[in-house]
TIMARKOL-544499 format. One record per residue: residue in three letters; x, y, z of N, C-alpha, C, O in turn. Coordinates in nm, 2 decimals, m for minus. Layout:
BEGIN
res:ala; n.x:X; n.y:Y; n.z:Z; ca.x:X; ca.y:Y; ca.z:Z; c.x:X; c.y:Y; c.z:Z; o.x:X; o.y:Y; o.z:Z $
...
***
This chain:
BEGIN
res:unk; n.x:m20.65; n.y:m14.64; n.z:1.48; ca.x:m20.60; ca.y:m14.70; ca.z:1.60; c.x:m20.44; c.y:m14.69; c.z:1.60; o.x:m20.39; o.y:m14.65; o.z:1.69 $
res:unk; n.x:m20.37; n.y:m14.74; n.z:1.50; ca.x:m20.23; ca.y:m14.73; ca.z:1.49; c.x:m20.19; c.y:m14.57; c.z:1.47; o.x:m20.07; o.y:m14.56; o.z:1.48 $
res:unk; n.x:m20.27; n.y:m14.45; n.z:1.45; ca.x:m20.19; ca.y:m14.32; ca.z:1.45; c.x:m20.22; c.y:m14.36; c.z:1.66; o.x:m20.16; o.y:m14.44; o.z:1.73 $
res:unk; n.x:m20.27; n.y:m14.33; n.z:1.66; ca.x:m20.31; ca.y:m14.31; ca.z:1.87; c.x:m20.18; c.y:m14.40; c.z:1.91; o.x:m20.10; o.y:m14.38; o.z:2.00 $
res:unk; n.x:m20.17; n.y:m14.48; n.z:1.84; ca.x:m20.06; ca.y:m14.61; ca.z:1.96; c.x:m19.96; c.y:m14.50; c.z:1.92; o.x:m19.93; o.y:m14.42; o.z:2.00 $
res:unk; n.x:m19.90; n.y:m14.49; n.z:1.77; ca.x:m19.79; ca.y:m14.40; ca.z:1.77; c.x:m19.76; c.y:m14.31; c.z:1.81; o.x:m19.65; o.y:m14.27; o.z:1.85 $
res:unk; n.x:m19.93; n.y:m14.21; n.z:1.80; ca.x:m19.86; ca.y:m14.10; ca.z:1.89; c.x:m19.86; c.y:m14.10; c.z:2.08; o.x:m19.79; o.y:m14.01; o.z:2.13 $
res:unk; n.x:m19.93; n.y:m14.22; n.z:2.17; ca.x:m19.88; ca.y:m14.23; ca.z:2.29; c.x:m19.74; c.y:m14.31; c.z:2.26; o.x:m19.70; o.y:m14.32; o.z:2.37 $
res:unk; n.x:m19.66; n.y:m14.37; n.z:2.18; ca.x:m19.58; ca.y:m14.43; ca.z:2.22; c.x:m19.48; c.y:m14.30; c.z:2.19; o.x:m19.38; o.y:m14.26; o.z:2.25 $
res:unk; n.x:m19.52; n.y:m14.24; n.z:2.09; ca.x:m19.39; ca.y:m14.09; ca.z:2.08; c.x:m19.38; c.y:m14.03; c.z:2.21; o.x:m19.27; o.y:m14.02; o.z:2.28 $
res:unk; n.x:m19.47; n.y:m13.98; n.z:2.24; ca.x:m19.51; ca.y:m13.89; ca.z:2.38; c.x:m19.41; c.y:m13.99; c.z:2.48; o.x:m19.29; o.y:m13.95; o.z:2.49 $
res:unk; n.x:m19.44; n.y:m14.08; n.z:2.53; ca.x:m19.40; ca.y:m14.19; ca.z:2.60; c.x:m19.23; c.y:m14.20; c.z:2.58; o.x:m19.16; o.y:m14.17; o.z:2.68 $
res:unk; n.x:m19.21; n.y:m14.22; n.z:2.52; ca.x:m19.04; ca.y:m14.21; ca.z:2.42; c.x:m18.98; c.y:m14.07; c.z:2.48; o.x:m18.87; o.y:m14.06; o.z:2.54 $
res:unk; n.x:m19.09; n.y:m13.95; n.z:2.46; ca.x:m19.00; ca.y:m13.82; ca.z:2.48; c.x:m18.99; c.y:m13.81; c.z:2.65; o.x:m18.91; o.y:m13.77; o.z:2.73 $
res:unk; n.x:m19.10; n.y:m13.86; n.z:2.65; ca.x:m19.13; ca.y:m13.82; ca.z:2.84; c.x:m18.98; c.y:m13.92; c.z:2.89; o.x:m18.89; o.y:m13.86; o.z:2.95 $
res:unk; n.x:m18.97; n.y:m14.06; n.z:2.86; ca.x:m18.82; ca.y:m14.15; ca.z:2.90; c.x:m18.72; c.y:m14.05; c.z:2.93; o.x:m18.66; o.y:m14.00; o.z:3.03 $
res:unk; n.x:m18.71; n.y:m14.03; n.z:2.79; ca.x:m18.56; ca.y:m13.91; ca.z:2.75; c.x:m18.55; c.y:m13.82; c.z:2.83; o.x:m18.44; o.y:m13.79; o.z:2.87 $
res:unk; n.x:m18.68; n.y:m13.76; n.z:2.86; ca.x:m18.66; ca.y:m13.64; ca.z:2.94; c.x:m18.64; c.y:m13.67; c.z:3.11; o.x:m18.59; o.y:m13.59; o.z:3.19 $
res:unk; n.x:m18.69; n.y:m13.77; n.z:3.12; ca.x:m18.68; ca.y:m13.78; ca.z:3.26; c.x:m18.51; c.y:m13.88; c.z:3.28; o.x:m18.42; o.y:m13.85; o.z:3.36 $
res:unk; n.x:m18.52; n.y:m13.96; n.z:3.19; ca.x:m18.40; ca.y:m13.96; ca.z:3.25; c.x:m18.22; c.y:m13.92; c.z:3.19; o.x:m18.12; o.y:m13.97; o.z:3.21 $
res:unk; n.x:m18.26; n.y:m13.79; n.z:3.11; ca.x:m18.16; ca.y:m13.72; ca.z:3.08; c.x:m18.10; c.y:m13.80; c.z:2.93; o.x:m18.00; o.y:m13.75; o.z:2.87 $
res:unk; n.x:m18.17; n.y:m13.91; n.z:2.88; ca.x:m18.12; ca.y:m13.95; ca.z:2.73; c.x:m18.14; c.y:m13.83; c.z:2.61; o.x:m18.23; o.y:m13.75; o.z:2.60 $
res:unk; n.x:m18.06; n.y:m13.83; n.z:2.54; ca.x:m18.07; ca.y:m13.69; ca.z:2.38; c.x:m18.20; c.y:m13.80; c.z:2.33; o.x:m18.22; o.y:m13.92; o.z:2.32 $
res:unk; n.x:m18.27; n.y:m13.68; n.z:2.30; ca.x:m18.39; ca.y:m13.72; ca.z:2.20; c.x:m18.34; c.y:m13.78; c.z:2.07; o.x:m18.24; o.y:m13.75; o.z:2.01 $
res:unk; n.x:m18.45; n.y:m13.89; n.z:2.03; ca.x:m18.42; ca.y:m13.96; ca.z:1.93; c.x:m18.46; c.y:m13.85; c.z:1.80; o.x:m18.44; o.y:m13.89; o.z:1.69 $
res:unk; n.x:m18.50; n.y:m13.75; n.z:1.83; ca.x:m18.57; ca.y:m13.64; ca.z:1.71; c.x:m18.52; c.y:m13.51; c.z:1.72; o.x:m18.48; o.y:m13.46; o.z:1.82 $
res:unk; n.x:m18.52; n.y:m13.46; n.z:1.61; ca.x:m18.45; ca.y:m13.37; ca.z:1.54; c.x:m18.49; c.y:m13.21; c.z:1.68; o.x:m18.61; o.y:m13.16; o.z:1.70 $
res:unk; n.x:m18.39; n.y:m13.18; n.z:1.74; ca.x:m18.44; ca.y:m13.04; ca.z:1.81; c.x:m18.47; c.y:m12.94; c.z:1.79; o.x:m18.49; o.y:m12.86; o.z:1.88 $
res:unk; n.x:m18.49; n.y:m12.91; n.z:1.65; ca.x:m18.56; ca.y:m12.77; ca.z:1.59; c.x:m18.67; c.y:m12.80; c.z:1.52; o.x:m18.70; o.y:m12.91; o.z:1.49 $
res:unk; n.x:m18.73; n.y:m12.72; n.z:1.51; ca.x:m18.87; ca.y:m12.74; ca.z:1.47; c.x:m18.83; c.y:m12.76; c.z:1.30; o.x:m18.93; o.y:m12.81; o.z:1.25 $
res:unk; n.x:m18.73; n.y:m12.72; n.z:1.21; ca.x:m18.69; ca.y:m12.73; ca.z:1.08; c.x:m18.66; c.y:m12.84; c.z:1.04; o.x:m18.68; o.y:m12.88; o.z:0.93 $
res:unk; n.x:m18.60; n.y:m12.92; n.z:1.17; ca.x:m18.54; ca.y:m13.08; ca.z:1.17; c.x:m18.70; c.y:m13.19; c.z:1.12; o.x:m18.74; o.y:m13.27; o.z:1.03 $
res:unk; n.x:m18.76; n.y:m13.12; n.z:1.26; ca.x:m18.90; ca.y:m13.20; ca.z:1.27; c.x:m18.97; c.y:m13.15; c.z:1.10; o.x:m18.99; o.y:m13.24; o.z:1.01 $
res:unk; n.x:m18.99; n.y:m13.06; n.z:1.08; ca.x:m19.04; ca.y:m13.04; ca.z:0.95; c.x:m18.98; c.y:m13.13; c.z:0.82; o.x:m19.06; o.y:m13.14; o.z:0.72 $
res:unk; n.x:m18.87; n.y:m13.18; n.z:0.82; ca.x:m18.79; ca.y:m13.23; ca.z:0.70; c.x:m18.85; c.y:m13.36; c.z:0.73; o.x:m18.93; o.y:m13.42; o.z:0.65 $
res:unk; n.x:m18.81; n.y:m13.40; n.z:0.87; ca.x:m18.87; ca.y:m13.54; ca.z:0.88; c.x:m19.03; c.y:m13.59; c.z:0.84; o.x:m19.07; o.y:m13.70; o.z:0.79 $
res:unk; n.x:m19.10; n.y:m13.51; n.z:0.87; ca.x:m19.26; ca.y:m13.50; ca.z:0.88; c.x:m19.26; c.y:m13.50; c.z:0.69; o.x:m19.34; o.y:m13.58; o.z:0.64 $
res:unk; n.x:m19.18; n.y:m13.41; n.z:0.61; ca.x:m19.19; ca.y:m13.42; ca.z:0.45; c.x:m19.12; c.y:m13.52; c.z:0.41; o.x:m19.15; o.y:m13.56; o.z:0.29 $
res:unk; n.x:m19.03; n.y:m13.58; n.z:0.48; ca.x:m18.99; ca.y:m13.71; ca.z:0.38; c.x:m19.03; c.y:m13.83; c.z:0.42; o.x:m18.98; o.y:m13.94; o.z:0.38 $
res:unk; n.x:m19.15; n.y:m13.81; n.z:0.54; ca.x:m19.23; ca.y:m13.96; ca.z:0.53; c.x:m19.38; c.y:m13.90; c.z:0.48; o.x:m19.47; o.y:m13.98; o.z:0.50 $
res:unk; n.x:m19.42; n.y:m13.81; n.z:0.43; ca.x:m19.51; ca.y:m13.75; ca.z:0.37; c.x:m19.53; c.y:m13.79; c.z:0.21; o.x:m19.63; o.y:m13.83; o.z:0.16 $
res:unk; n.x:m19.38; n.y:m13.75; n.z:0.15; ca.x:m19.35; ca.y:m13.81; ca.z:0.06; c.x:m19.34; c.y:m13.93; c.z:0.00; o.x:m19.36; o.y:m13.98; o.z:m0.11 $
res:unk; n.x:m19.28; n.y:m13.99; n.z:0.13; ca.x:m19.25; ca.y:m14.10; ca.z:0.09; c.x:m19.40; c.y:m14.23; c.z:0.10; o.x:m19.41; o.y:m14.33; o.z:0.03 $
res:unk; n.x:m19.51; n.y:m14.18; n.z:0.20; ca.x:m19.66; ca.y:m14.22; ca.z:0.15; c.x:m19.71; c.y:m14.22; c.z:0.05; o.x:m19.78; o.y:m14.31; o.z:m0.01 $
res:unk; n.x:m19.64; n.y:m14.08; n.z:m0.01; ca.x:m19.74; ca.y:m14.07; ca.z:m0.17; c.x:m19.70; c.y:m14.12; c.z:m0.24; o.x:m19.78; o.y:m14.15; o.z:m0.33 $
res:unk; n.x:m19.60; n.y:m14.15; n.z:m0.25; ca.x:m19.53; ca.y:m14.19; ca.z:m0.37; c.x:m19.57; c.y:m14.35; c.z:m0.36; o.x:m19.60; o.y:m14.39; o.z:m0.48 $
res:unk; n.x:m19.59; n.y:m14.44; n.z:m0.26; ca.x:m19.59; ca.y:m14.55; ca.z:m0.20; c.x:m19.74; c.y:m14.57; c.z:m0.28; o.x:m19.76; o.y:m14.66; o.z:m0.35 $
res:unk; n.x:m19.83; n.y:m14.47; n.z:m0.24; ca.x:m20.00; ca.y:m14.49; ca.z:m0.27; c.x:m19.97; c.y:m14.49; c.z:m0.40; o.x:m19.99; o.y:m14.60; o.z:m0.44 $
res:unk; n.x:m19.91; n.y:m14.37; n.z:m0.51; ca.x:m19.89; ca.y:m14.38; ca.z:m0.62; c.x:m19.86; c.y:m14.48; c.z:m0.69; o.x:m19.93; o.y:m14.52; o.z:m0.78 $
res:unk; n.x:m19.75; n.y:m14.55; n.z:m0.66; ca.x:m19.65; ca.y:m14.66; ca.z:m0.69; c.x:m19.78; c.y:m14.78; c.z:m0.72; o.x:m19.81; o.y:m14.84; o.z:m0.83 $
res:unk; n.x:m19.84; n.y:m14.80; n.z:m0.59; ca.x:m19.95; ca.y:m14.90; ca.z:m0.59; c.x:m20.03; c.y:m14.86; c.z:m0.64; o.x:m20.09; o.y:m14.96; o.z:m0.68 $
res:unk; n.x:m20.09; n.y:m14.75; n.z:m0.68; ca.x:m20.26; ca.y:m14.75; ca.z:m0.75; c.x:m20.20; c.y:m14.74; c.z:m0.95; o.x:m20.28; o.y:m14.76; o.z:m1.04 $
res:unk; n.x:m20.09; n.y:m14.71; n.z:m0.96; ca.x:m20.03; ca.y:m14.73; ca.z:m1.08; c.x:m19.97; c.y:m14.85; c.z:m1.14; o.x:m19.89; o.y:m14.90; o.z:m1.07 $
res:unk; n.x:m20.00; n.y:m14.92; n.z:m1.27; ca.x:m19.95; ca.y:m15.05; ca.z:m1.28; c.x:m19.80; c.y:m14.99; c.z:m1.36; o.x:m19.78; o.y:m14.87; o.z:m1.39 $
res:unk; n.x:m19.71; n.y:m15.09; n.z:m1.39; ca.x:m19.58; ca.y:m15.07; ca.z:m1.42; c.x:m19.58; c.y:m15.09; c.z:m1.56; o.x:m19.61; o.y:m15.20; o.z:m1.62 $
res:unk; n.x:m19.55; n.y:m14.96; n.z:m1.62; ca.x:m19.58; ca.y:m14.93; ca.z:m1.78; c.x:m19.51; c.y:m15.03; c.z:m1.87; o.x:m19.55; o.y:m15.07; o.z:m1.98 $
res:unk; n.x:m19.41; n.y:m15.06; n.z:m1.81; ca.x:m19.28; ca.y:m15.09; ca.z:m1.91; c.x:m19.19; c.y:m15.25; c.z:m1.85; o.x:m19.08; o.y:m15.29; o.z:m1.87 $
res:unk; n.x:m19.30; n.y:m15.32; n.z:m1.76; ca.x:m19.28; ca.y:m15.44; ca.z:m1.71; c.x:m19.26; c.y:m15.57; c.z:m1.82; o.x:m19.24; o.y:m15.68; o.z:m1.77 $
res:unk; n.x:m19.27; n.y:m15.55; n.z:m1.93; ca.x:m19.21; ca.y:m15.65; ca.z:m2.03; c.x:m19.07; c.y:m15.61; c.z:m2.04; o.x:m19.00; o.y:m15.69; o.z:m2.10 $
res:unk; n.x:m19.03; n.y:m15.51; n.z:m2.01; ca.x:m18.87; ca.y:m15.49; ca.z:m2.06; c.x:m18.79; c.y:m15.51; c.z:m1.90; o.x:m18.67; o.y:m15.48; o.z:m1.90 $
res:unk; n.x:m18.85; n.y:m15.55; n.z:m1.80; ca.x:m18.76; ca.y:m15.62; ca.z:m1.72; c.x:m18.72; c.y:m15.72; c.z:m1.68; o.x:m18.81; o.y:m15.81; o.z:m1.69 $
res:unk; n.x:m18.60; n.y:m15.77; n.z:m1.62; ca.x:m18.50; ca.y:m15.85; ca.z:m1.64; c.x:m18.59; c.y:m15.94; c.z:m1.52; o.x:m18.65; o.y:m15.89; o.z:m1.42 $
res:unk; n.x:m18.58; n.y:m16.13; n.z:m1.57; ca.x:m18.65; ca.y:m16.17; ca.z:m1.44; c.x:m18.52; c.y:m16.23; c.z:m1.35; o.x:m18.42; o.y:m16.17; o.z:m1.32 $
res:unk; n.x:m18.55; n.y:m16.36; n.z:m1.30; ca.x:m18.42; ca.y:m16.43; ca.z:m1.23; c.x:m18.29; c.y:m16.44; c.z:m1.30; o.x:m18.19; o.y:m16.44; o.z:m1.22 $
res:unk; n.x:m18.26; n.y:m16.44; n.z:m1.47; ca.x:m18.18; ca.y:m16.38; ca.z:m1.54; c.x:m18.10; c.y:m16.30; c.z:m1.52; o.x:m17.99; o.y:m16.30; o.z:m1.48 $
res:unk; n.x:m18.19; n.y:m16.18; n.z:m1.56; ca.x:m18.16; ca.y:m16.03; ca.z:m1.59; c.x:m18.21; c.y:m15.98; c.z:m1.70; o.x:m18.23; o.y:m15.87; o.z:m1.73 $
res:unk; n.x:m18.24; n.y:m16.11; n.z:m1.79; ca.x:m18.28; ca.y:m16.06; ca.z:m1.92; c.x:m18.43; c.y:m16.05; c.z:m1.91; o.x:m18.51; o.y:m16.11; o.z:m1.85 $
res:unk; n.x:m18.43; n.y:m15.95; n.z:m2.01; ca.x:m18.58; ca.y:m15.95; ca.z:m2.04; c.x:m18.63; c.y:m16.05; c.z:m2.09; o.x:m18.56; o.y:m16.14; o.z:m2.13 $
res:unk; n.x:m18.79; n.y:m16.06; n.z:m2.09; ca.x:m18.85; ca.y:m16.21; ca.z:m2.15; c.x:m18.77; c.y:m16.21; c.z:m2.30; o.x:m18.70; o.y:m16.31; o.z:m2.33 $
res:unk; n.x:m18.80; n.y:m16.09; n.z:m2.40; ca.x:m18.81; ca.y:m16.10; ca.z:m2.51; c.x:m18.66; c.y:m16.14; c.z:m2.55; o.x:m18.65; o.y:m16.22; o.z:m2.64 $
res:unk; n.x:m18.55; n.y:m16.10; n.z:m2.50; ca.x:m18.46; ca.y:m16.15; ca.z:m2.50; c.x:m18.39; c.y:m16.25; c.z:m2.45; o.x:m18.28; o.y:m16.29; o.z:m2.49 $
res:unk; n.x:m18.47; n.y:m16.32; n.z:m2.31; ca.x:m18.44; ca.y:m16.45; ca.z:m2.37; c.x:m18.47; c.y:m16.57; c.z:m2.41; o.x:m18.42; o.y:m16.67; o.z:m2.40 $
res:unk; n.x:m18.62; n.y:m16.52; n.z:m2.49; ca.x:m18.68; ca.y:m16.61; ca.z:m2.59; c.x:m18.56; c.y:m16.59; c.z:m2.72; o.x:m18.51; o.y:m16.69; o.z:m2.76 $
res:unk; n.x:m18.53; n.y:m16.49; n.z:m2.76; ca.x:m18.43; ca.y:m16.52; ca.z:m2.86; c.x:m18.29; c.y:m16.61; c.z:m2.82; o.x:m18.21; o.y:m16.68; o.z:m2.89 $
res:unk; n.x:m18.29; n.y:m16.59; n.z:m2.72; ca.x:m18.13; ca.y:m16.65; ca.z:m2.71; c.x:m18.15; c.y:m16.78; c.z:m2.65; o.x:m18.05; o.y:m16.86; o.z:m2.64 $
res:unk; n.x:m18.32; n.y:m16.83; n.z:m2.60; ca.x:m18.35; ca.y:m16.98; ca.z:m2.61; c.x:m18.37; c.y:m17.03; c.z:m2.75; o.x:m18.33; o.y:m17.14; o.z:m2.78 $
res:unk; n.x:m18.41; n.y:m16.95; n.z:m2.85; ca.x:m18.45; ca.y:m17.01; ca.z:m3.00; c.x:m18.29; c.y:m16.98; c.z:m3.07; o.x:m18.25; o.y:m17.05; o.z:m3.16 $
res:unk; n.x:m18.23; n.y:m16.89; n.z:m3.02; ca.x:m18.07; ca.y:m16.90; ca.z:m3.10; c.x:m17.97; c.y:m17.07; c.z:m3.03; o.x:m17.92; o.y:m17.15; o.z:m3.11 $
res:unk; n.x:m17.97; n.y:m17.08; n.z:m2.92; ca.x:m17.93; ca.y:m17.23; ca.z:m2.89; c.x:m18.00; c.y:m17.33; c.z:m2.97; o.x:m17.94; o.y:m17.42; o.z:m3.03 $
res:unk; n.x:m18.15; n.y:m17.31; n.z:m2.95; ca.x:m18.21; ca.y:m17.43; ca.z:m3.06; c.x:m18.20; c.y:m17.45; c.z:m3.21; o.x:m18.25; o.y:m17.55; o.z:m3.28 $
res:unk; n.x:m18.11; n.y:m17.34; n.z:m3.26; ca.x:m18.07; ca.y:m17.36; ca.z:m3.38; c.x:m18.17; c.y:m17.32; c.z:m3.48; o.x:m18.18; o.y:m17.39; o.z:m3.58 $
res:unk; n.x:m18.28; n.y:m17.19; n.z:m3.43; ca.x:m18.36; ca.y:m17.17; ca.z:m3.51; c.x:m18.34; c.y:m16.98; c.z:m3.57; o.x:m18.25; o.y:m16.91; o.z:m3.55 $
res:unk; n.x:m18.44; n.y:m16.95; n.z:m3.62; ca.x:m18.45; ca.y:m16.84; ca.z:m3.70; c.x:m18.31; c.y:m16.75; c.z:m3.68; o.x:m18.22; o.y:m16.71; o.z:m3.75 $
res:unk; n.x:m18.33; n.y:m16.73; n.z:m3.53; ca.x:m18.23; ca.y:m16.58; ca.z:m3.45; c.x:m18.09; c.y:m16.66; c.z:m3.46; o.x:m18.01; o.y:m16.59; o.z:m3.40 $
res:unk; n.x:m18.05; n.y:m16.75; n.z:m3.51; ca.x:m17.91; ca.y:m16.79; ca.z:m3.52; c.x:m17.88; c.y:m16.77; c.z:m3.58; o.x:m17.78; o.y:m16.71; o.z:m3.55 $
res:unk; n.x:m17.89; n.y:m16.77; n.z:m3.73; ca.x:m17.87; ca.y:m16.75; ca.z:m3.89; c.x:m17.89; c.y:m16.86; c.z:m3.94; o.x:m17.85; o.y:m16.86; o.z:m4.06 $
res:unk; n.x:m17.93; n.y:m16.97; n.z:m3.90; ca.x:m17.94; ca.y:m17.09; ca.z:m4.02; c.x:m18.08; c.y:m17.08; c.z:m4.02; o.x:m18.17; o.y:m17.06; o.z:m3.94 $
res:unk; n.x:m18.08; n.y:m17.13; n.z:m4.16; ca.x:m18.18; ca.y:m17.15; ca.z:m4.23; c.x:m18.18; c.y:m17.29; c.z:m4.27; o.x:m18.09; o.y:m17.37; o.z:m4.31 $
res:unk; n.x:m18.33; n.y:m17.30; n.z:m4.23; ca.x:m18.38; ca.y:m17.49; ca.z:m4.29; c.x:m18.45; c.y:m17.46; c.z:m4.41; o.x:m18.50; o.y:m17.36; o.z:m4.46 $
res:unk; n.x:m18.45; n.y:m17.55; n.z:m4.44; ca.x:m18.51; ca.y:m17.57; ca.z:m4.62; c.x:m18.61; c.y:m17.60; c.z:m4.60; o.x:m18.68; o.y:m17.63; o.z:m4.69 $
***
């Protein structure tokens, strides 16, 4: 249902322009329209990709910080005066 609305609302859009003399909102060569047509083509796949793939390396990013978790569990246990500071307890 949403390709049909887009493509009467495109149609609808070009018919305006043309009737009342506005420059089209879209590229006038057919090479223009081609670039455009590949970089939202692209940019789907990558999008479906993105989501059906989990993020490999999501422990090594930074949260409301910046820092990674793992780093700032050390520099919470270096304030508390444990292992990662250099003192040692007996």
């Amino acid at each position: 249902m949403k390709a049909v609305i887009g493509l009467v609302l495109a149609f609808a859009l070009g018919f305006a322009c043309r009737a009342f003399g506005i420059p089209s909102p879209a590229p006038p060569v057919i090479m223009g329209a081609l670039l455009v047509m590949a970089m939202t083509i692209g940019y789907v796949l990558v999008d479906r990709y993105v989501a059906a793939h989990p993020a490999q390396h999501k422990a090594d990013c930074g949260g409301p910080s910046g820092l990674a978790p793992s780093a700032s569990h050390r520099e919470a246990v270096a304030v508390q005066g444990g292992p990662a500071s250099g003192s040692q307890r007996p």
